[in-house]
C-alpha positions in Angstrom: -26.2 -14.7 -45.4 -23.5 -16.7 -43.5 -20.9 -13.9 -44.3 -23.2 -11.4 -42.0 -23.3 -13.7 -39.9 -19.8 -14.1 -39.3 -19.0 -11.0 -39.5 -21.6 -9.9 -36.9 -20.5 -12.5 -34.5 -16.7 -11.2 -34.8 -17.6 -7.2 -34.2 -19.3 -9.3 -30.7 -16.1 -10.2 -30.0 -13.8 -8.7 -27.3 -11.3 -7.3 -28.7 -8.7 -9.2 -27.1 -10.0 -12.1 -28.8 -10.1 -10.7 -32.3 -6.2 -9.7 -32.4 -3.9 -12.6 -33.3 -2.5 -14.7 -30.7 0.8 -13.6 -29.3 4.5 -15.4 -30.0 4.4 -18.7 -27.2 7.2 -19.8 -27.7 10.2 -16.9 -26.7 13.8 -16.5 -26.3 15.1 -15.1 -23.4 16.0 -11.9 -25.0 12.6 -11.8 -26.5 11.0 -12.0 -23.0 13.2 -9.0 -21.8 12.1 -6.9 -24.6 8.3 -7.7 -23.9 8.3 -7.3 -19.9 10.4 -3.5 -20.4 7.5 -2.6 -23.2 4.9 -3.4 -21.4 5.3 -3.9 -17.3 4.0 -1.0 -15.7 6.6 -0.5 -13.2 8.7 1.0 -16.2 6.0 3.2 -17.4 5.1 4.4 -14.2 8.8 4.9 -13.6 8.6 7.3 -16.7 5.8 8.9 -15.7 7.7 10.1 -12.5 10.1 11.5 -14.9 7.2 13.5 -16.6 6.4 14.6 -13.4 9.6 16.2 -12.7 9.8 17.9 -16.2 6.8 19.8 -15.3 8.3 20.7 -11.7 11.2 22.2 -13.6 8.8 24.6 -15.3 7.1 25.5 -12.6 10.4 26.5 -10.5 11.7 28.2 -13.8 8.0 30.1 -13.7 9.4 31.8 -10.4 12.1 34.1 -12.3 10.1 34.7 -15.4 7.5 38.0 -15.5 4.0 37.5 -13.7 1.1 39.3 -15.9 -2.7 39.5 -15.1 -5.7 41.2 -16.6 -7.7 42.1 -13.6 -11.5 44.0 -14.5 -13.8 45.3 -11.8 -17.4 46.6 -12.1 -19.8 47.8 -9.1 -22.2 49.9 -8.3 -22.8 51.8 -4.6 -24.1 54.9 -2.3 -21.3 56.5 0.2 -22.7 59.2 2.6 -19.4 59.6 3.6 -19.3 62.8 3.4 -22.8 63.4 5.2 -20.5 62.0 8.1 -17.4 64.3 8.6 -17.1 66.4 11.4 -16.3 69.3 9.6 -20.3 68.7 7.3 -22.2 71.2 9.4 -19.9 73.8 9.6 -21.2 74.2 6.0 -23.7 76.7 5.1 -27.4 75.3 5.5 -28.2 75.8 1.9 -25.4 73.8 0.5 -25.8 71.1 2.9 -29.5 70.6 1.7 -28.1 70.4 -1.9 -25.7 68.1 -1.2 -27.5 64.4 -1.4 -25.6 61.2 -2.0 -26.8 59.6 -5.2 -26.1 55.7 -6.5 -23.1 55.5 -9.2 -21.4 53.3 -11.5 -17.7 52.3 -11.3 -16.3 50.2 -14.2 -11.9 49.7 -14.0 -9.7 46.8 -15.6 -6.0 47.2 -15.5 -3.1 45.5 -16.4 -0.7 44.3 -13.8 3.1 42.8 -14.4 5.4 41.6 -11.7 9.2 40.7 -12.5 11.6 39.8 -9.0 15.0 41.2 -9.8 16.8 40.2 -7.1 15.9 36.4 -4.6 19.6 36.1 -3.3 20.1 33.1 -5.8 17.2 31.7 -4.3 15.1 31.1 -7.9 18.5 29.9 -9.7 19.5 27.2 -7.3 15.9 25.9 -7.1 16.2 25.4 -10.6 19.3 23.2 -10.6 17.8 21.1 -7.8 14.7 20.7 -10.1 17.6 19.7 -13.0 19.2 17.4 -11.1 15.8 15.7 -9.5 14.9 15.4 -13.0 18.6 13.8 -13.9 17.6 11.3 -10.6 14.5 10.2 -12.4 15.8 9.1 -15.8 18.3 7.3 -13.7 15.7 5.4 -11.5 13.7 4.2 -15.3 17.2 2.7 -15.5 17.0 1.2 -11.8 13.6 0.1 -13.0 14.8 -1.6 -16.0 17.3 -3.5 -14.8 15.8 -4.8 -11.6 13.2 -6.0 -14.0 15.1 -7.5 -16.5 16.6 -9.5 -13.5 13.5 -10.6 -12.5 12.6 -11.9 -16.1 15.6 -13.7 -15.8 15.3 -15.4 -12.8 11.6 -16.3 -14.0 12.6 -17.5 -17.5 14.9 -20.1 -16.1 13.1 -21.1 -13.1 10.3 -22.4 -15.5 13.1 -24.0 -17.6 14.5 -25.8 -14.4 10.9 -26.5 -13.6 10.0 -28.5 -17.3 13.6 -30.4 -16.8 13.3 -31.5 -13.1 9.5 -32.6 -14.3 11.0 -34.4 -16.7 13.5 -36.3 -14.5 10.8 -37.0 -12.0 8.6 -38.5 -15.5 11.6 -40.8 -16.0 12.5 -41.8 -12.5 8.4 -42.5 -12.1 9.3 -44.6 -15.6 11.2 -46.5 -14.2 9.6 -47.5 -11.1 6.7 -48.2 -13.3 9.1 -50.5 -15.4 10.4 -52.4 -12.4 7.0 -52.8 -11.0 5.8 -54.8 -14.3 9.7 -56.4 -14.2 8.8 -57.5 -10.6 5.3 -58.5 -11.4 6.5 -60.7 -13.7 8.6 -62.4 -12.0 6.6 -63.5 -9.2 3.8 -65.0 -11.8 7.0 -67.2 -13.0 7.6 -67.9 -9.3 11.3 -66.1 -9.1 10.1 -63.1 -6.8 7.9 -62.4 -3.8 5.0 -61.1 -3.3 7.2 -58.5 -0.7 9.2 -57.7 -4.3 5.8 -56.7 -6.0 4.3 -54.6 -3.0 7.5 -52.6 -2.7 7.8 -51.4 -6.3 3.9 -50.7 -6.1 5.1 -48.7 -3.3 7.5 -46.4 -4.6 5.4 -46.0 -7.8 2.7 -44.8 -5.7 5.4 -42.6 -3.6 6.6 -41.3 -6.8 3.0 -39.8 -8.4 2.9 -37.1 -5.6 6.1 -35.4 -6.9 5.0 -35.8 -10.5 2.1 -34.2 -9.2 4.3 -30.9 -7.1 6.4 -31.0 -10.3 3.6 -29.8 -12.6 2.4 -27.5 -10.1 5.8 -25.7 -10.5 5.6 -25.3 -13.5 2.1 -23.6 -13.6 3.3 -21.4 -11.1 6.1 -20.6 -12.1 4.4 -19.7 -15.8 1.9 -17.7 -14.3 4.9 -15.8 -13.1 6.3 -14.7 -16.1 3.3 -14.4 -17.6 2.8 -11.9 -15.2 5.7 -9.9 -16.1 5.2 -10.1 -19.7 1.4 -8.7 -18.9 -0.1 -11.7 -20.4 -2.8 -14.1 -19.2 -2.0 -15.8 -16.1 -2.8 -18.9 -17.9 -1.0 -18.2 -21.1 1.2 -20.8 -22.7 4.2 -19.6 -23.0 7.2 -22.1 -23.8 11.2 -20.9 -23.2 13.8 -22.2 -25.3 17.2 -22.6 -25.1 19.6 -24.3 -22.4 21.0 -22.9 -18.9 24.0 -20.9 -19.4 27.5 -22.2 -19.0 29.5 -19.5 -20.0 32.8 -19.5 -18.5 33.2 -16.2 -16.0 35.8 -13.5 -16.8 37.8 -14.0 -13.6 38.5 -10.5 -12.2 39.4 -9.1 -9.0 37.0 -7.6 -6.1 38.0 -4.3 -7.0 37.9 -4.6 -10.1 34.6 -5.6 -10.4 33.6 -3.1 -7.8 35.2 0.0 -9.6 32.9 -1.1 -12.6 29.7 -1.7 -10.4 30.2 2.1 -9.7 30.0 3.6 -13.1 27.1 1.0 -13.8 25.3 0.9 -10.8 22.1 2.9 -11.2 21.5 2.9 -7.5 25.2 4.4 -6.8 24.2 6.8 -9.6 20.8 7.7 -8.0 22.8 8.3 -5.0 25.5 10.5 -6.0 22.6 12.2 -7.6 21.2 12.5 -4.4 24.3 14.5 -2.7 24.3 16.8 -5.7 20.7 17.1 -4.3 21.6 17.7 -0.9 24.4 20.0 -1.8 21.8 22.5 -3.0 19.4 22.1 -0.1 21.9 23.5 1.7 22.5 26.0 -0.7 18.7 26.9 -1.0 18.0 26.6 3.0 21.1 29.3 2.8 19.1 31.4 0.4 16.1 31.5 2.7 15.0 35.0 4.7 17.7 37.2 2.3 17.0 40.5 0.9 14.4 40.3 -2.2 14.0 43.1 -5.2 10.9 42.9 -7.1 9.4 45.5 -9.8 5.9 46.2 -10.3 4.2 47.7 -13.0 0.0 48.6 -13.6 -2.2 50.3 -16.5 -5.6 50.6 -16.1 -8.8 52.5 -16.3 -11.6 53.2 -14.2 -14.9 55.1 -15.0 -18.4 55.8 -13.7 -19.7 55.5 -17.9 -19.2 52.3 -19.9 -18.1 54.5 -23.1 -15.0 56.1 -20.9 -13.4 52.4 -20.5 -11.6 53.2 -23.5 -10.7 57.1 -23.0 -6.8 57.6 -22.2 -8.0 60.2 -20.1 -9.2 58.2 -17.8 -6.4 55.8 -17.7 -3.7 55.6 -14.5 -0.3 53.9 -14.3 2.1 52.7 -11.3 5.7 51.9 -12.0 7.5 50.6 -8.6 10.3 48.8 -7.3 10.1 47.0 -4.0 12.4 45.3 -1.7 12.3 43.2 1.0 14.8 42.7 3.9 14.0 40.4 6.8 16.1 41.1 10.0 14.8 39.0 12.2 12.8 35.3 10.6 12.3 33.5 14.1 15.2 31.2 13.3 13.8 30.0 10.6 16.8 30.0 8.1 19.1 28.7 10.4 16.9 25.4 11.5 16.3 25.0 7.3 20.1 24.7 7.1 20.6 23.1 9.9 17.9 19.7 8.4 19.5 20.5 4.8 22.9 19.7 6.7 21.9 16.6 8.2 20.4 15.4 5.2 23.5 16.3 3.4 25.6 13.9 5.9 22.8 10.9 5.9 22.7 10.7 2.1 26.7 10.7 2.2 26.5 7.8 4.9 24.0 5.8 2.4 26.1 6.3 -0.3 28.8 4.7 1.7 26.6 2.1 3.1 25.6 0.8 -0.3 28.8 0.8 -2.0 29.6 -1.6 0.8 26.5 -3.8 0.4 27.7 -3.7 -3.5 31.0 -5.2 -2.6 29.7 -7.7 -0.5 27.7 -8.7 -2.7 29.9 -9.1 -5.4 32.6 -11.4 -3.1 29.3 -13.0 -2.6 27.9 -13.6 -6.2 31.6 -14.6 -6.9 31.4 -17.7 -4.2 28.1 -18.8 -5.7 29.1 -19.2 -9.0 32.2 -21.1 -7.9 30.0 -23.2 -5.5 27.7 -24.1 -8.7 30.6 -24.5 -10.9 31.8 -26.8 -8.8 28.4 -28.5 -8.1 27.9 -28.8 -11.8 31.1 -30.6 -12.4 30.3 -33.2 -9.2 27.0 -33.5 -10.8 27.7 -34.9 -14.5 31.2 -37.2 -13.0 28.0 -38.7 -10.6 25.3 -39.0 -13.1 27.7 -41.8 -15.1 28.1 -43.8 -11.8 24.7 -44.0 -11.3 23.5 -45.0 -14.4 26.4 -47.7 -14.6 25.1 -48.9 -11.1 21.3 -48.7 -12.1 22.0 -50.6 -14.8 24.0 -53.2 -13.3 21.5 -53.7 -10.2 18.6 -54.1 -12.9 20.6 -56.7 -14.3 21.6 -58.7 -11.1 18.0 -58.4 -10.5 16.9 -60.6 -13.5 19.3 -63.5 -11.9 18.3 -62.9 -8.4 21.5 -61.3 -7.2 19.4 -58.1 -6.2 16.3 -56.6 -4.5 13.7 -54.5 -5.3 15.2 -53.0 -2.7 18.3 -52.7 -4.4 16.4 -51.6 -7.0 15.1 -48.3 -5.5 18.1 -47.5 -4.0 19.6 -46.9 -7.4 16.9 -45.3 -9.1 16.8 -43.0 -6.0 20.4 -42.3 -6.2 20.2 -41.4 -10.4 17.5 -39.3 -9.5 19.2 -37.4 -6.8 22.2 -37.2 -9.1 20.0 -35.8 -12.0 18.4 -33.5 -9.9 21.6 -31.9 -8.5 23.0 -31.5 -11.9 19.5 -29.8 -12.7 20.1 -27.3 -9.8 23.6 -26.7 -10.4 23.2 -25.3 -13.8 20.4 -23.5 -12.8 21.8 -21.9 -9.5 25.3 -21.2 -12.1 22.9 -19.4 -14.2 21.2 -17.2 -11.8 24.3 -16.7 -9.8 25.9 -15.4 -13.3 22.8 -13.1 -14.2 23.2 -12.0 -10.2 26.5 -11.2 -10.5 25.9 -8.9 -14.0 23.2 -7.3 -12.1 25.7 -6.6 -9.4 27.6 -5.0 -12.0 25.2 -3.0 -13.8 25.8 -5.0 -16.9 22.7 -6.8 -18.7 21.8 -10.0 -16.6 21.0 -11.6 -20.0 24.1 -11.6 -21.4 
């Protein structure tokens, strides 16, 4: 009995809540693979892509042969002959014997249409569709990328966020410590009551930012839960350390000659003068002379039973064309946009590649600058424990105040904290500066 029950109560479920529980704890490699499976910025990126893989057949559906089965059946009275002028020059006898009656009419034919000639109108449609189609596998890579970054820059900002929490804990340890230590002392009558109020103090001053601390790190959970389309409130843990790697020291142009075969944006916009290449090419095409052949088979009778007679069957073979001598302007203000475009899409290429180099000089000075602040950080961290540790010390003989006291905590703290945001603005600035390059920001 206890079985069914169970079993009933799990087919109740959701079913979110009867699959097993996702990995929480991920790598940072893991947490790219996740977010590109299953964000829908890439999937909608691909859909786009779909999209343009149907346009292509239906530009390609322009030069292929149209057929139709077309079928007609009606019935009617025409006294059009009652009306000619000519009807009563006719004897009176045979026009009394002439009286228009009801009939049938049944028809279907078959109808085929093939253009032979569109002034390379059809063809270079076509390759635009192609290389629209080439711009949209090369914007799934855009996508990919730009979200890869982003899972980057989340991953570590929630590892920055559990390490600064954790050297605001042990700074708001330590005042807690020195506010017992102080306490202490002024019930053995070596410290003043001012000692005791100001280490109260900066405990109390200190619980706000253990308080902002945790809040970080919700938020910034919450934000790569979000990316890895899980609950908001999931708990997923990171691993690992910020990266030190060294940087391969390369010049600007260099670096910038390689951002251009990676760059997906310079890509998509070389793909876009292709693009604008054939506009003009197609605006050209516009109001030119047209060939087209035309072929119908059908038959048409007043009895059902004839609708299959070949006697009654008809046939049209034809060949048209079309030669517009006069279009209002029209072909000449089509070229005319498709040249403009041509030049504006030539300018942003021009533009960007510019914005890529800056870019790079400037990724290149932040990694420097956080190189640099890293190294500042750890020779400062020693100092200021040595300091702490000596003021503590003076402070149990009476050579120091509490003051003193928070002073030095403040000052590890500070230390602690700018080693925190050096390695984690070296690590971003080294993801930026892949990304920059087109290379994985993860690696």
């Amino acid at each position: 009995m206890r079985t069914w029950i169970l079993l009933g109560v799990l087919c109740c479920l959701p079913a979110a809540a009867q699959t097993p529980a996702e990995k929480a704890v991920l790598t940072l490699e893991e947490a790219v693979t996740i977010a590109l499976e299953r964000f829908p910025d890439v999937a909608k990126a691909q859909a786009a892509a779909d999209a343009l893989k149907g346009m292509i057949r239906e530009v390609r559906s322009q030069a292929l042969p149209q057929i139709s089965l077309d079928g007609n059946g009606m019935r009617s009275r025409d006294p059009a002959f009652l009306n000619s002028p000519a009807f009563d020059n006719f004897p009176e006898e045979l026009r009394n014997a002439i009286q228009p009656v009801a009939s049938n009419m049944f028809m279907y034919s078959l109808n085929i249409s093939q253009p032979l000639y569109t002034a390379g109108k059809v063809g270079t449609a076509l390759k635009l569709a192609a290389v629209e189609s080439e711009g949209a596998q090369i914007d799934i890579n855009r996508t990919r990328q730009d979200l890869a970054r982003e899972v980057v820059r989340s991953y570590y900002g929630l590892m920055w966020a559990e390490r600064y929490r954790d050297v605001v804990a042990e700074t708001q340890a330590q005042r807690k410590l020195h506010a017992e230590m102080a306490l202490t002392r002024l019930k053995n009558g070596v410290a003043t009551e001012v000692d005791v109020l100001r280490s109260q103090v900066a405990v109390s001053n200190g619980a706000p930012d253990l308080v902002r601390a945790d809040n970080a790190i919700r938020q910034t959970r919450a934000f790569l839960n979000y990316l890895l389309v899980r609950p908001l409130d999931y708990p997923t843990e990171v691993v690992g350390d910020f990266q030190e790697k060294a940087w391969d020291e390369r010049d600007l142009e260099t670096m910038m000659r390689e951002a251009s075969l990676r760059r997906p944006e310079l890509a998509r916009l070389r793909n876009a003068e292709q693009s604008a290449d054939l506009q003009v090419s197609l605006a050209n095409a516009e109001s030119r002379m047209r060939l087209d052949t035309n072929f119908t088979y059908g038959i048409s009778a007043r009895k059902p039973e004839n609708l299959f007679n070949s006697l009654f069957a008809s046939w049209r073979f034809g060949v048209t064309f079309t030669l517009p001598l006069f279009d209002g302007y029209k072909r000449s203000g089509m070229v005319y946009q498709a040249r403009a475009n041509q030049r504006a899409v030539r300018l942003e290429r021009e533009k960007f590649e510019q914005q890529v180099r800056l870019d790079l000089q400037q990724g290149t000075d932040e990694l420097k600058a956080a190189k640099e602040t890293v190294a500042a950080a750890r020779a400062n961290i020693g100092q200021a424990e040595k300091v702490l540790q000596m003021t503590q010390d003076n402070y149990k003989y009476g050579a120091a105040t509490t003051l003193d006291i928070v002073d030095a905590q403040t000052a590890l703290s500070e230390a602690r904290n700018n080693l925190l945001r050096g390695l984690h603005a070296y690590t971003i600035a080294r993801a930026n500066l892949l990304w920059t390059e087109g290379r994985n920001p993860w690696e």
